[in-house]
N, C-alpha and C positions, 0 to 999 in steps of 0.2 A: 548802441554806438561804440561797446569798447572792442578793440581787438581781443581775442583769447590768445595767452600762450600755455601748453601744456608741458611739462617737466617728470616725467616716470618717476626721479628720484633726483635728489638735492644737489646732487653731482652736475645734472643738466641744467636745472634752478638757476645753480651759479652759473654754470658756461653761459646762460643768456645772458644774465645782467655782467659779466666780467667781460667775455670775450664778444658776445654781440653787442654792448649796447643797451638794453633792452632798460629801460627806467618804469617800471611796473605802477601805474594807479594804486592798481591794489594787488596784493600775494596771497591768497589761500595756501597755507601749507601744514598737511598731514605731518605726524608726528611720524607715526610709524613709513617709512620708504626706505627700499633696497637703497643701497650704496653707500648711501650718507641721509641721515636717518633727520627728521624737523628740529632736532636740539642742535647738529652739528652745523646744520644748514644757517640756520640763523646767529647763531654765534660768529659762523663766517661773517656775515653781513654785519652783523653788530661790529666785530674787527674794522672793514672794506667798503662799506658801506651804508653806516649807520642812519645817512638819513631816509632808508626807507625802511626803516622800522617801526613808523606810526604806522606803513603801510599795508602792517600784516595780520592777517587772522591764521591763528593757529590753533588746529584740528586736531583734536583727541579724543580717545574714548576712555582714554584715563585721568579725568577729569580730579577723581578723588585721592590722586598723586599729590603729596606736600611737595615731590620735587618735580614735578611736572608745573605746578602751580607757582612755587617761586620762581622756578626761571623765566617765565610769561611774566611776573610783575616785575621780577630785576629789571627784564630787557623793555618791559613796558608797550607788551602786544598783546593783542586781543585773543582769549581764548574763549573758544567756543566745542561745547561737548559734543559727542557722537554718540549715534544718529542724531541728525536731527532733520527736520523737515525745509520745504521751502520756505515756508511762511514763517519761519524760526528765522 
Protein backbone atom coordinates (compact mmCIF):
# COMPACT_ATOMS: atom_id res chain seq x y z
CA UNK A 1 0.00 0.00 0.00
CA UNK A 2 2.95 2.54 -0.08
CA UNK A 3 3.90 4.67 -2.97
CA UNK A 4 7.67 4.19 -4.04
CA UNK A 5 9.75 7.19 -4.82
CA UNK A 6 13.07 6.66 -6.41
CA UNK A 7 16.16 9.27 -6.16
CA UNK A 8 19.69 8.16 -8.36
CA UNK A 9 21.29 10.47 -5.92
CA UNK A 10 20.71 12.80 -2.75
CA UNK A 11 20.50 15.88 -5.13
CA UNK A 12 17.05 14.40 -6.34
CA UNK A 13 16.19 13.00 -2.59
CA UNK A 14 16.08 16.48 -1.73
CA UNK A 15 14.40 18.07 -4.90
CA UNK A 16 11.36 15.62 -3.77
CA UNK A 17 10.95 16.55 -0.38
CA UNK A 18 12.15 20.46 -0.93
CA UNK A 19 10.59 21.34 -4.11
CA UNK A 20 7.83 18.56 -4.61
CA UNK A 21 6.46 18.15 -1.39
CA UNK A 22 7.06 14.74 -0.96
CA UNK A 23 6.71 13.80 3.25
CA UNK A 24 8.35 10.20 3.01
CA UNK A 25 7.01 7.22 5.50
CA UNK A 26 10.09 6.11 5.25
CA UNK A 27 13.78 6.92 3.49
CA UNK A 28 16.19 4.15 2.60
CA UNK A 29 19.25 5.98 1.78
CA UNK A 30 22.65 4.53 0.34
CA UNK A 31 25.71 6.10 1.74
CA UNK A 32 27.62 5.94 -1.30
CA UNK A 33 25.49 8.00 -4.43
CA UNK A 34 26.85 10.24 -7.26
CA UNK A 35 26.09 13.94 -6.64
CA UNK A 36 25.66 14.20 -3.03
CA UNK A 37 26.67 11.29 -1.32
CA UNK A 38 24.08 9.70 2.20
CA UNK A 39 26.19 11.88 4.77
CA UNK A 40 25.52 15.15 2.69
CA UNK A 41 22.07 14.21 2.02
CA UNK A 42 21.08 13.83 5.44
CA UNK A 43 22.80 16.47 7.06
CA UNK A 44 20.65 18.49 4.76
CA UNK A 45 17.53 17.30 6.19
CA UNK A 46 18.87 17.32 9.56
CA UNK A 47 19.48 21.26 8.69
CA UNK A 48 15.51 21.58 6.55
CA UNK A 49 13.89 19.07 7.77
CA UNK A 50 14.69 17.47 10.90
CA UNK A 51 11.49 15.85 11.53
CA UNK A 52 11.98 12.99 9.16
CA UNK A 53 14.99 11.77 10.55
CA UNK A 54 13.42 8.99 12.77
CA UNK A 55 12.33 8.26 9.14
CA UNK A 56 15.49 6.99 7.71
CA UNK A 57 17.47 3.91 7.28
CA UNK A 58 20.93 4.39 6.22
CA UNK A 59 22.64 1.99 3.93
CA UNK A 60 26.31 1.10 4.08
CA UNK A 61 28.78 -1.40 3.49
CA UNK A 62 30.98 0.28 5.67
CA UNK A 63 29.57 -0.47 8.60
CA UNK A 64 33.10 -0.91 10.56
CA UNK A 65 33.56 3.08 9.94
CA UNK A 66 33.92 4.83 13.58
CA UNK A 67 32.76 7.80 11.42
CA UNK A 68 30.22 6.28 9.53
CA UNK A 69 28.79 4.99 12.80
CA UNK A 70 28.82 8.15 14.68
CA UNK A 71 27.11 10.17 12.44
CA UNK A 72 24.06 7.64 12.34
CA UNK A 73 24.06 7.93 16.23
CA UNK A 74 24.64 11.80 16.31
CA UNK A 75 21.69 12.19 13.77
CA UNK A 76 20.00 9.28 15.48
CA UNK A 77 19.12 7.05 12.17
CA UNK A 78 18.88 3.69 11.63
CA UNK A 79 21.97 1.97 10.18
CA UNK A 80 21.90 -1.15 8.53
CA UNK A 81 24.80 -3.09 6.81
CA UNK A 82 25.43 -4.17 3.24
CA UNK A 83 24.47 -6.87 1.67
CA UNK A 84 21.93 -7.81 3.32
CA UNK A 85 18.95 -9.89 2.56
CA UNK A 86 15.20 -9.54 2.45
CA UNK A 87 14.42 -11.30 5.53
CA UNK A 88 17.23 -8.99 7.24
Amino acid sequence: GYRVHEAADGERARALIETDGLRPELIFCDQRMPRMDGTAFLEWLATFEPALLPRVVLLTGDTLSPEIVAFASRLHVRLVAKPFTQDD
